[in-house]
C-alpha positions in Angstrom: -104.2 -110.7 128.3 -107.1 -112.0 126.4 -110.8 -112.5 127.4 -110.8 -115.4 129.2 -113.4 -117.8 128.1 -116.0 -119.3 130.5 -117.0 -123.2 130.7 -120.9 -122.8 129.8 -123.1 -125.5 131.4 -125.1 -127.1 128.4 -128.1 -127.5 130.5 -128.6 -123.9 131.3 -127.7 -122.4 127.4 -131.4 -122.7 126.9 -134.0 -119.7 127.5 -136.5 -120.1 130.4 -138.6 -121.9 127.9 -136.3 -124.4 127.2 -135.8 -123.5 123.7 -132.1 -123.3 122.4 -131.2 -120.1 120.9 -130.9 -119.1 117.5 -127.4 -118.6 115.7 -127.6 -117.0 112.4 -124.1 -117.5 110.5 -124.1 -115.9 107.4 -122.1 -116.7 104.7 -121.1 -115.4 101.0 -118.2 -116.7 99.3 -115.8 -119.6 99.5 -113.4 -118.6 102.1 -116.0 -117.6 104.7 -118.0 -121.2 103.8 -114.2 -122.7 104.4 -113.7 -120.7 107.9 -117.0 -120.6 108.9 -117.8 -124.4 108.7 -116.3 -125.5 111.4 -118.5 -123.0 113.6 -121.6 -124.4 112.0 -120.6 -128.1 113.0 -119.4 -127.4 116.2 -122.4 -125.4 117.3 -124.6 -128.0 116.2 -122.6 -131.1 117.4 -122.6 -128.9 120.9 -126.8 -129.2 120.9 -126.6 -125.9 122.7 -128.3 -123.5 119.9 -130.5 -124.0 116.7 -128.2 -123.0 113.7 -129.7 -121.0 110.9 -127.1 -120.9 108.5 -127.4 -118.1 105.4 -125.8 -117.6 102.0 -125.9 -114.7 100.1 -123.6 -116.5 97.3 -122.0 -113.5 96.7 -120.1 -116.2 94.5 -121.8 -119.0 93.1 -119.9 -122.1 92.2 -117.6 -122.2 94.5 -119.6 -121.5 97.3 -121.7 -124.5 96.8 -118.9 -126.7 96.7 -117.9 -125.8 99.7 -121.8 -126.3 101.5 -121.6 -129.4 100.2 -117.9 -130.9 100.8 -119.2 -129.8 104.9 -122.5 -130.7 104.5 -124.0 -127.9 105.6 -127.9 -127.2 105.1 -129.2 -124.0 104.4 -132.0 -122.0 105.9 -132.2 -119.2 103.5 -129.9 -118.6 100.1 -130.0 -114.7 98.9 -128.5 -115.6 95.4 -127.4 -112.3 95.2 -124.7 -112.8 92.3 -125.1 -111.3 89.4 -123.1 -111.3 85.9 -120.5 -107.9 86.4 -122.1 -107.2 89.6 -120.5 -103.8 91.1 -119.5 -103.4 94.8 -122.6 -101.3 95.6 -124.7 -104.4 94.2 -123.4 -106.2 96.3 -123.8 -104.1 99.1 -127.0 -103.1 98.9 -128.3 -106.4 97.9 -126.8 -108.3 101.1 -127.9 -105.7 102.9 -131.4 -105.5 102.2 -131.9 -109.1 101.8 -130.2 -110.1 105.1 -132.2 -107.4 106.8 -135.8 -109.0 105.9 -134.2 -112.9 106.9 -132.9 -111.4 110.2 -136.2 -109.7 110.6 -138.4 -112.8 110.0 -135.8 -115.6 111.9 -135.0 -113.1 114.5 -131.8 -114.9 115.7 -130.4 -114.2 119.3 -126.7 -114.1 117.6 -125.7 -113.3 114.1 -121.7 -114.6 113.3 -120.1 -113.0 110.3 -116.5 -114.1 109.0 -113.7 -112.1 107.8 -113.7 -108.8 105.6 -116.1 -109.6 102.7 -119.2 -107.3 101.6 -121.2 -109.8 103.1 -119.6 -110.0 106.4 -119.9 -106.1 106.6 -123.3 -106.3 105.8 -124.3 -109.1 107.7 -123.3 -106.9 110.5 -124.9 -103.9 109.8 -128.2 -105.3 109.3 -128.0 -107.1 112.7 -126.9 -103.5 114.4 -130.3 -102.0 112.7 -132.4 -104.7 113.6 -130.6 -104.6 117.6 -129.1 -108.1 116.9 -125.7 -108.8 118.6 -122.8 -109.5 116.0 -120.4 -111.8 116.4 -117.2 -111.2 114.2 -115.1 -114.2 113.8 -111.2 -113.6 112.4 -111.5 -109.9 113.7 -108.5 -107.7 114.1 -106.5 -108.3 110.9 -105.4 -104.8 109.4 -103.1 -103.6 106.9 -103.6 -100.0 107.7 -103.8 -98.8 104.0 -107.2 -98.8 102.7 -106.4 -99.8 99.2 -104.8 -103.0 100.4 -106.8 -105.1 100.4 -109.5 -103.0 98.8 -112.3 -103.3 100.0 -111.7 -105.5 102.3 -109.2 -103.4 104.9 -112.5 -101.3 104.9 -114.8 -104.0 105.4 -113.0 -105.6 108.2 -112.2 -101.7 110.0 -116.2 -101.5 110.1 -117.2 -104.7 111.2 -115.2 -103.9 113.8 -117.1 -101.2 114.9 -120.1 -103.2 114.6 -119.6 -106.3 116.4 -120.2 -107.0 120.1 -117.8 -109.9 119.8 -113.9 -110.4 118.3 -112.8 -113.3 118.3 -108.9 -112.6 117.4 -107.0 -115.6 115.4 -104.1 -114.0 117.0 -102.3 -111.9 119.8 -101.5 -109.4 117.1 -105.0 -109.2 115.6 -105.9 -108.4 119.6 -103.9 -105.7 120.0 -105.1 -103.9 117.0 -108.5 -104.5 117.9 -107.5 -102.5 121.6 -105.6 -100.0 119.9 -109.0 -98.8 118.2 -110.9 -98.9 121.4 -112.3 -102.3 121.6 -112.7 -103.8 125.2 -110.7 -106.3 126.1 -113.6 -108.1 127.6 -115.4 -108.5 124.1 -112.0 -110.1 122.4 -111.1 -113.7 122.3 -107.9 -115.0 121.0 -108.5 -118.1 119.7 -106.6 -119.2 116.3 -108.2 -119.0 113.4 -110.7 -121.3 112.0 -108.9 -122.2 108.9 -106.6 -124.4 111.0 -109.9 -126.3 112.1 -111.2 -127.0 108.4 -107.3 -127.5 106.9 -107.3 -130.3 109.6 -111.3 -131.4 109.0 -110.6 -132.4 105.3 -107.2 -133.7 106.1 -108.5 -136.5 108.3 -111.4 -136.6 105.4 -108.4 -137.5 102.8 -106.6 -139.7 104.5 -103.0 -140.6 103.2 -102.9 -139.9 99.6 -98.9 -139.8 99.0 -98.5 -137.9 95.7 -97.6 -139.5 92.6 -93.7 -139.6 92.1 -92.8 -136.5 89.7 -89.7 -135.6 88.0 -90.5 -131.6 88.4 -91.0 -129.3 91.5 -94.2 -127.8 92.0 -94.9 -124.2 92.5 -98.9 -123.9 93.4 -99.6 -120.0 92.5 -103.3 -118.3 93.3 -103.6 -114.9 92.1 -106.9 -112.9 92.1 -107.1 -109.7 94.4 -108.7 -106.4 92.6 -105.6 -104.5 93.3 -103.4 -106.7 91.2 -105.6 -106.6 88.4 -103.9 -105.2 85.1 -100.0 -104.3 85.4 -99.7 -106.5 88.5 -101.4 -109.7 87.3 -98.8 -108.8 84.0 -95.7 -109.1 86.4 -96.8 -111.8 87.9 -97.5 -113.9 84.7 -93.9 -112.7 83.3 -92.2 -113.9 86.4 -93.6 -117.1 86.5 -92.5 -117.5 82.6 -89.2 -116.2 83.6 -88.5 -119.4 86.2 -89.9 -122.1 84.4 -87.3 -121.4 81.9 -84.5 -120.7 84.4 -85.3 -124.5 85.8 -85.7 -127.5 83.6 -87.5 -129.2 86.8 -89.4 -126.9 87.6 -94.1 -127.0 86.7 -96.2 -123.7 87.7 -99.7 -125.1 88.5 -102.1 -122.3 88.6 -106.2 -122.5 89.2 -107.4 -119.9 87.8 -109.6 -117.8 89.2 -113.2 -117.3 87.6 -112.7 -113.4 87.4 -112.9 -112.6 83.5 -110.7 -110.0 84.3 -107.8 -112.3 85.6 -108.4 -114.9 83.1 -107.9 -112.5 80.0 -104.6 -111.5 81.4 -103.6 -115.3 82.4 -104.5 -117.3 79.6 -103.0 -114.9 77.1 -99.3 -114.7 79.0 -99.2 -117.9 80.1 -101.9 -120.2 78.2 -98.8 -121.4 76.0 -96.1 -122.9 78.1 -96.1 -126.5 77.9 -94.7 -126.3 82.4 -97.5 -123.6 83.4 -100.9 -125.7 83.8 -103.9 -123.2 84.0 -106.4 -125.1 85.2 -109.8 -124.8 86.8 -110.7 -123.2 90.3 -110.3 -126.7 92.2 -112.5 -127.6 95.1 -111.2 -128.0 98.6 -110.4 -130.9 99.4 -107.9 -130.9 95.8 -107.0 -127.5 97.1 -105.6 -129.0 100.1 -104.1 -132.0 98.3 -101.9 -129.6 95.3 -100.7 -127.3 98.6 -99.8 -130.7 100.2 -98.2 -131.1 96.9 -96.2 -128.3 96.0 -92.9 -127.5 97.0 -93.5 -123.6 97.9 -96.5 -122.0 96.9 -97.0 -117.7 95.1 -100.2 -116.7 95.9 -101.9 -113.0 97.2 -105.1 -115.0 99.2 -105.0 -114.1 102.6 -106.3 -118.4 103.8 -103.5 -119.6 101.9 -101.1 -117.8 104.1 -103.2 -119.2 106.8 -103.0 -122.9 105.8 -99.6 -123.2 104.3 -97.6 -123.3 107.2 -99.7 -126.1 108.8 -98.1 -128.8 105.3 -95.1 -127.1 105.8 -94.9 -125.1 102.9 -92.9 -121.8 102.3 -95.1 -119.0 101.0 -94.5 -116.0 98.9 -97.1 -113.1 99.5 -98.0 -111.6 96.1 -99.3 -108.2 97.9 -96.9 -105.5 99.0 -98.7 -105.7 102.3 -100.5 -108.2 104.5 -102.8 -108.2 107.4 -101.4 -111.5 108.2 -97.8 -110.2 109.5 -97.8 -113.2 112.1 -96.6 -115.3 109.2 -94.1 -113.0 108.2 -92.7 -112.8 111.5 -92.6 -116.2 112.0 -90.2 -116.9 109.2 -93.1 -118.9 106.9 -93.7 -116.5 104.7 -92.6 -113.5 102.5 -94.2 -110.1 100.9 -92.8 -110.1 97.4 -95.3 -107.9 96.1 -95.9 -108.1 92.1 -92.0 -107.0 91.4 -91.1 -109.5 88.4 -87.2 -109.7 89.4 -88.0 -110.3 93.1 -90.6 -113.1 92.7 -87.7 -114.8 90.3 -85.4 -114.5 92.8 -87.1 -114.8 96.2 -88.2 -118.2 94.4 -84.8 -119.2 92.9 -83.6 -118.0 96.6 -85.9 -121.1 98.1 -85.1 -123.4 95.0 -81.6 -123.4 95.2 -80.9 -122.7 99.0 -82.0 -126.1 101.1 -81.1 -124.4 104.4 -82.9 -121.4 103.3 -85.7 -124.0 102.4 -85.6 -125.9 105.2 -86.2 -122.4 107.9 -89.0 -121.1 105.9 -90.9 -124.8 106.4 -89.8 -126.2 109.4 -92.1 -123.1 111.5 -94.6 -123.6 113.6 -97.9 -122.5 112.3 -99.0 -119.0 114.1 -102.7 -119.1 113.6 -103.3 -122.2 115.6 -104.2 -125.2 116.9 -107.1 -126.4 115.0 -109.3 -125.7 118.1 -110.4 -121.9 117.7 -114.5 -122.9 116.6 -114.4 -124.8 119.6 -113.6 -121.8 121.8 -116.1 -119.4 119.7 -119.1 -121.5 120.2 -118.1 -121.7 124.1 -117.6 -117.8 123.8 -121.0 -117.3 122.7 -122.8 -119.5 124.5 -121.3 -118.3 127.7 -122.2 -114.4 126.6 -126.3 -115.5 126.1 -126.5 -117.4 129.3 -125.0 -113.7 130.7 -127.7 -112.0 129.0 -130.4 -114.0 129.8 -129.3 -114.2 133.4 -129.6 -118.3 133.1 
């Protein structure tokens, strides 16, 4: 059974002084800005806590659509990114920059998201500095450390780092007790991507799509370890169904990786059905899932989301940390194997029953509620410590 989570009473989350504590929540790339968003609004909206929220736009572009589609305003931005930067500049930029803001703001809490560099870092430069960590999404594993590489490892030592999980799922719980994690320091609470999927649905309002005479398959392709050969396979599928069906329109935003575009725009840049367009911003995001009929992609939020529109998914990875989805019925591992994308997709495209089971699911990772519980969790674990 999970940690239960305690009721704070606003009046007493303040120190002796009457000062709200500080909440550092560090961000560095879009999905974190997504997940981590509703955290940031919550905890303000609750008035319990002054919220210092940090970048180190370990990507650019996107990342400031994001702040700005939530509005968020930012105490200190790293600007870290760098043309070709490798994984060790990264690293050791995030950490030594969060290490000197941590140092000056001194926050009571520091909340990282996920398995990126920065959310690794973030946490280690809290642990130096004696800062408690919250991780938020904690738990997810694949158990192969080149899958998703770095991340698996990211995530694995985060774990080890933190002083708070809060679980988006059962599963991600038990994992997290399996490594020696106390139950009393795990929360089970959905996952935030729920809570912004729903956010910037209410923002959009109804927006029926225009009527089209094709289907719509909404692909995202991008992890490191389908670069090259798998990135190939992918692009040779895709070509392989939009001449097997008349009806049928690939719509692909392309990531900015120069690496994945080189591969993309010279296999597919051709076809008058495969639009390559640019990365879109969330809220269009949301609106082209909304969209599509089923949707190909290897991001780990998209598996996350998906379910919530009612929209099959195909997993582009040969493994996921996200098995819920899986096990649910919503989704499928397909890997990069050119004949089984053609015909897991043809499978969905020509079989309505087939169709209908893999949409009709509920949604696994929640109920659009989990930053709710995570500022609750954390407030509740200061007023503890302080003995308020």
């Amino acid at each position: 059974m999970s940690a239960p989570i305690p009721t704070p009473d606003p009046l007493n989350d303040a120190d002796s002084s009457g000062e709200r504590h500080k909440l550092a929540i560090v961000i560095g790339t879009r999905p974190e800005a997504i997940k981590l968003a509703p955290v940031v609004l919550e905890a303000q909206r609750s008035g319990r806590f002054d919220v210092q929220v940090i970048l180190t736009s370990q990507h650019r572009e996107m990342l400031d659509q994001m702040v700005e589609l939530f509005g968020l305003e930012i105490e200190t931005d790293l600007d870290i990114m760098k043309p070709d930067q490798s994984l060790a500049d990264v690293t050791t930029g995030a950490l030594g920059g969060l290490h000197d803001t941590f140092e000056r703001l001194r926050p009571d809490f520091v909340v990282v998201q996920g398995d990126t560099t920065t959310t690794f870092t973030g946490a280690l430069a809290a642990f130096y500095l004696q800062i408690p960590v919250a991780h938020v999404e904690a738990g997810l594993r694949t158990y192969d450390r080149k899958q998703p590489f770095p991340e698996e490892i990211n995530r694995c030592l985060t774990s080890q780092l933190a002083d708070l999980h809060f679980a988006p799922t059962p599963q991600s719980r038990e994992n997290l007790l399996k490594e020696g994690i106390l139950d009393s320091n795990i929360w089970v609470t959905g996952n935030t991507a729920i809570d912004a999927l729903f956010y910037t649905l209410d923002k959009l309002g109804d927006q029926d799509a225009e009527p089209s005479a094709h289907r719509t398959v909404l692909l995202t392709a991008h992890r490191r370890e389908n670069h090259g050969e798998g990135m190939e396979h992918i692009c040779d599928a895709v070509l392989d169904l939009v001449d097997r069906y008349d009806d049928l329109r690939v719509v692909y935003p392309v990531h900015l990786s120069p690496r994945v575009r080189a591969t993309v725009f010279a296999r597919l840049g051709n076809h008058p059905r495969v639009e390559l367009i640019e990365p879109l911003g969330y809220q269009e995001f949301v609106l082209a899932m909304s969209r599509a009929t089923l949707i190909l992609t290897d991001s780990g939020g998209v598996q996350e989301e998906a379910p919530s529109l009612g929209k099959p998914v195909l997993i582009l990875r040969e493994v996921t940390e996200r098995p819920e989805a899986t096990e649910a019925g919503v989704a499928l591992a397909v890997g990069t194997d050119r004949a089984r994308i053609v015909r897991e997709v043809s499978r969905l495209l020509d079989d309505a029953e087939h169709y209908r089971t893999m949409s009709e699911t509920m949604n696994p990772y929640g109920d659009g509620t989990a930053a709710v519980r995570i500022v609750e969790a954390i407030a509740a674990r200061l007023s503890s410590s302080t003995g308020s």
